[in-house]
N, C-alpha and C positions, 0 to 999 in steps of 0.2 A: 851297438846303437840300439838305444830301446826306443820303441814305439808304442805308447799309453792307447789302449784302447777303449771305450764306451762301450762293456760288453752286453750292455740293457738298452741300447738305442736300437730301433729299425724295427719293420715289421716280422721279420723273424729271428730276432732275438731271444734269448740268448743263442741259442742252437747256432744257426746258420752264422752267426760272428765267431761263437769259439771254433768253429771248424774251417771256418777260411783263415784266421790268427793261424790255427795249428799247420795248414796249408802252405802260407805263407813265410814260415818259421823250413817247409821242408825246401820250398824252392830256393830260399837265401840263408845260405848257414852264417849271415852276417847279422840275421835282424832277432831280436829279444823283444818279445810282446809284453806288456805288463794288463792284465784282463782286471776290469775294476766294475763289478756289480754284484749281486747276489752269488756267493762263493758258492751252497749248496746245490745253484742249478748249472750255474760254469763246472765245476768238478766233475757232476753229475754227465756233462758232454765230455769231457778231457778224458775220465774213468773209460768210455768205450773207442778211443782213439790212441794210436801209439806215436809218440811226441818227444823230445828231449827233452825233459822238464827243467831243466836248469836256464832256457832260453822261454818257459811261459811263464811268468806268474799272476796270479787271482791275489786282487786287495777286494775286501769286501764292502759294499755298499748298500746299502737295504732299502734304497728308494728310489723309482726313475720319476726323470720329468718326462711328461708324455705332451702331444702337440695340442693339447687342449690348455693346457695351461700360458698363463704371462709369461712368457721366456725370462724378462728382468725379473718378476717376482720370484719364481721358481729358484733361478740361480740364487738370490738372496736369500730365501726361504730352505728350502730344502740341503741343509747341509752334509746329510746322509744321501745324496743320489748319485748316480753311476757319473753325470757329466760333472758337478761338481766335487769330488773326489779325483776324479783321471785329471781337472784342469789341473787343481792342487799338487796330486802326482807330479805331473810334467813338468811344475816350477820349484818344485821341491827337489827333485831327482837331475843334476847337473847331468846324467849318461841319458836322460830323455828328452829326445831331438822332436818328438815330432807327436800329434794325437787323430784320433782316427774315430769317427762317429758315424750311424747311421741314422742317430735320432732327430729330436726338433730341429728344423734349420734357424728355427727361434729362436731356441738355447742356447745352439751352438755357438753360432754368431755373438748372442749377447754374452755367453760367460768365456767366449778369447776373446773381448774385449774387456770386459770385468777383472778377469782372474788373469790374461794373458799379456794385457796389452797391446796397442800398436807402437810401432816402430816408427819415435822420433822424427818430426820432418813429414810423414803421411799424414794430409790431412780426412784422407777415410779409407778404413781400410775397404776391400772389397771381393767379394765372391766372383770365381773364374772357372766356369767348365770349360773342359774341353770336348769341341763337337767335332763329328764327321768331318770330310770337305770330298769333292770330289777327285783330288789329288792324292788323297790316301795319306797327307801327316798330319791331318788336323788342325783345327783355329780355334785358339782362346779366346770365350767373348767375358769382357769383364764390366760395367757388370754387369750380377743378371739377377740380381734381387735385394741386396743389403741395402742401396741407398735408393731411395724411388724419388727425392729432389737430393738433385747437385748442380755444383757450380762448372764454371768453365774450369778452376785450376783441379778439381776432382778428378774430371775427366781426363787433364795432360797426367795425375798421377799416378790414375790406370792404367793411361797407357803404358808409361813408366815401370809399374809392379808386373803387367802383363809382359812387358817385353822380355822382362829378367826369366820370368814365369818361362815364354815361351821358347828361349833359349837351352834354360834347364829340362823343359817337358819335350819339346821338339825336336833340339838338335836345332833349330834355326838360329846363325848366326848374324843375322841382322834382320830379325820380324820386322813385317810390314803393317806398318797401323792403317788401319780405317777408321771412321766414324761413324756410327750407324743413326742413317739420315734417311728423310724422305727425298732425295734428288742425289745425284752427284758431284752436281755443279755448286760450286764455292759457295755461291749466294742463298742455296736453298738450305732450308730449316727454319725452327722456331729459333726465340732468344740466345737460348743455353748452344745449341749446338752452331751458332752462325760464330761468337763468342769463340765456343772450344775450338773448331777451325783456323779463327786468326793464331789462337793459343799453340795449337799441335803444329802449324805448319811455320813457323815461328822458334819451336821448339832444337834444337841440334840437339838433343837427349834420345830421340827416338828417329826410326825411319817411318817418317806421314807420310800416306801414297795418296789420301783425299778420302771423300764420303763413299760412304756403302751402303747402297740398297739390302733391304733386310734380306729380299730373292737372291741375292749376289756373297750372301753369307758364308756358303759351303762350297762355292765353287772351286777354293784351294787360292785364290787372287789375293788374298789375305791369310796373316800369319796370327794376328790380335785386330779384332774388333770392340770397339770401345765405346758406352753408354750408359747412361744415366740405370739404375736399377728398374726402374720402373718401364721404360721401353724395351732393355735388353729383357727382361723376364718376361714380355710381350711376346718377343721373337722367339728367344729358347720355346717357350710352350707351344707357341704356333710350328714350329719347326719338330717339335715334339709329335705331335697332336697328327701333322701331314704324313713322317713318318711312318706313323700306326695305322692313319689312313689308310695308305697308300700298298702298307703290307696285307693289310684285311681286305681288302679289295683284289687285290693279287691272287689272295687264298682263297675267297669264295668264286671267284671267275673259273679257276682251277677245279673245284670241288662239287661247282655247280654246272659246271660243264659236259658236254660228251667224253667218249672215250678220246676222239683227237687231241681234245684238249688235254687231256689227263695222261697222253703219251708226251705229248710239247712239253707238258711242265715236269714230266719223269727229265727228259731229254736235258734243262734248263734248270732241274733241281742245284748241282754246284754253282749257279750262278746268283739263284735266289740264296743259299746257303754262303754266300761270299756277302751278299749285298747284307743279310740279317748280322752276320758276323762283325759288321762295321758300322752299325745301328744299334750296336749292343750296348747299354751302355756298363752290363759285368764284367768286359772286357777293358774298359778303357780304365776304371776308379773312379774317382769322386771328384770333387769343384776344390778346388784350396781356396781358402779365405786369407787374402794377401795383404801383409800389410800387420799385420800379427808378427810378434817378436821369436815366435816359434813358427812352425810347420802343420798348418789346421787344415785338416781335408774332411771336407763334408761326404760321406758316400749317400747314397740313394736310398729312401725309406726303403725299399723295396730289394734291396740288397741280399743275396744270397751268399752262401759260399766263393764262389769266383769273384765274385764285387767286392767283398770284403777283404779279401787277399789280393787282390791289384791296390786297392787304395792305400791297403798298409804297406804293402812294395813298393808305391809311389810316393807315400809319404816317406820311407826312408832313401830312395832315390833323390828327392829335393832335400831332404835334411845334411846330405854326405857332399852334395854340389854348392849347400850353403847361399839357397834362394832367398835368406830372407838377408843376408849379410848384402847381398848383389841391390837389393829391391832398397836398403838402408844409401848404399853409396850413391847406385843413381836418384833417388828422391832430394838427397841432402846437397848435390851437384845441381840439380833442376831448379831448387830453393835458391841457391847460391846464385843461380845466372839471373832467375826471376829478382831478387832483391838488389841486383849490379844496375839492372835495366830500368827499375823503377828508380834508383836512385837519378841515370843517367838522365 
């Protein structure tokens, strides 16, 4: 199974990609990286690493889009850059399941739609990280930045792609959908979500448990959280943003404190070390962008070695379980019940 990687997207590019590829190539002797950017400075990394080379190969590219530019102009324009090349790869090459980026989320997005496609029957596709929870397996909120208006049937499709999503990525065999609301209760929200409620609870495709407070995100009470791009990438960032808070405040209480203090927190070191460890987000991969006819996983601008190599491990993880086959049946079954019911 190969996995196309963007070896010129992310802030430490190329370096910190070709080393988490080669990484990741040692932890699964199942996965084949195909490295597509500047060959002289990929080699140039590959040259002081020991690697199987019949499981890496470098296509070369001579141009990146970088996040200053039009994502759609870029992908149209630049047809020597590392993202358009790897999309071309991936649909060229019938043994490549899946691609793997750290660069623009602008790009990315607009060329696996461009160059990639969505899958039949979605009417949009959508980005999906997965975050914390306080239960330790995590919740898919989808979405959380590709569409900033949707309708109500967008939303039952998310929920839809995420559910598949969160079966493959969790182990959960029946997710629990929410919709992320300002109330709980049935009746509260604006237009769009009062709408998707009748819509999702309505639905026999998914399991609707009702609205979710943005505070009630990570508690683990949900398996898929489900919202418009524009709110969900409201919460992710705030949820983001508390996170870092809340660890920087931690650290200078500690650092700024007496010795007591500086014995308590020796004392409580594995606990802060446990709680950092599952706010990581090097550890978990990247957002897959759902709804795509392949396997598109956005990693983190900021991506090191260890991010790089989960994301392509999870990108081949969801390519071998055939997420995007699952995400095809249940949307085309959702479509089917929705066009019985309007007719009825």
């Amino acid at each position: 199974m190969k996995i196309v990687v963007d070896a010129m997207g992310g802030d430490y590019a190329p370096s910190e990609v070709v080393l988490g590829a080669v990484d990741a190539t040692v932890l699964d002797k199942n996965v084949e990286v195909v490295l597509v950017g500047k060959s002289a400075e990929i080699n140039a990394v590959l040259n002081e690493c020991e690697y199987d080379k019949k499981r890496i190969e470098v296509v070369d590219a001579s141009d990146v889009i970088t996040n200053d530019e039009s994502p759609t102009m870029a992908i149209k324009l630049k047809k020597d850059s590392s993202l358009v090349k790897a999309f071309e790869r991936l649909m060229s090459d019938e043994s490549a399941s899946a691609f793997v980026s750290a660069g623009s989320t602008g790009a990315v997005l607009a060329g696996a739609f461009m160059k990639v496609g969505r899958i039949r029957g979605v009417s949009r596709p959508a980005l999906a990280p997965v975050l914390p929870t306080l239960t330790g397996n995590g919740m898919v909120l989808c979405d959380c930045g590709a569409n900033v208006d949707c309708k109500p049937l967008n939303l039952l499709h998310f929920a839809i792609m995420a559910s598949s999503y969160a079966q493959a990525m969790l182990g959960v065999e029946k997710p629990r959908v929410g919709l992320l609301n300002n109330g709980v209760e049935a009746h509260k929200g604006n237009e769009l979500t009062k709408e998707a409620y009748e819509l999702l609870s309505a639905s026999g495709d998914i399991n609707f448990v009702g609205n979710c407070e943005a505070r009630d995100m990570l508690t683990g009470d949900f398996d898929v959280v489900v919202s418009d791009g524009f709110a969900g990438n409201v919460a992710l960032k705030t949820a983001e943003g508390t996170a870092n808070l809340l660890l920087k405040l931690i650290k200078k209480g500690v650092y700024g404190g007496g010795l007591k203090t500086k014995l308590g927190a020796a004392m409580l070191k594995p606990v802060f070390k446990d709680v950092k460890t599952k706010l990581d987000f090097n550890a978990v991969g990247g957002a897959c962008f759902l709804g795509i006819n392949k396997v598109i996983v956005k990693a983190h601008g900021a991506s090191k070695r260890g991010a790089i190599s989960a994301s392509i491990l999870q990108a081949q993880d969801l390519a071998s379980k055939n997420v995007c086959e699952k995400i095809r049946e249940g949307v085309t079954a959702a479509n089917a019940r929705q066009a019985e019911s309007a007719e009825e």
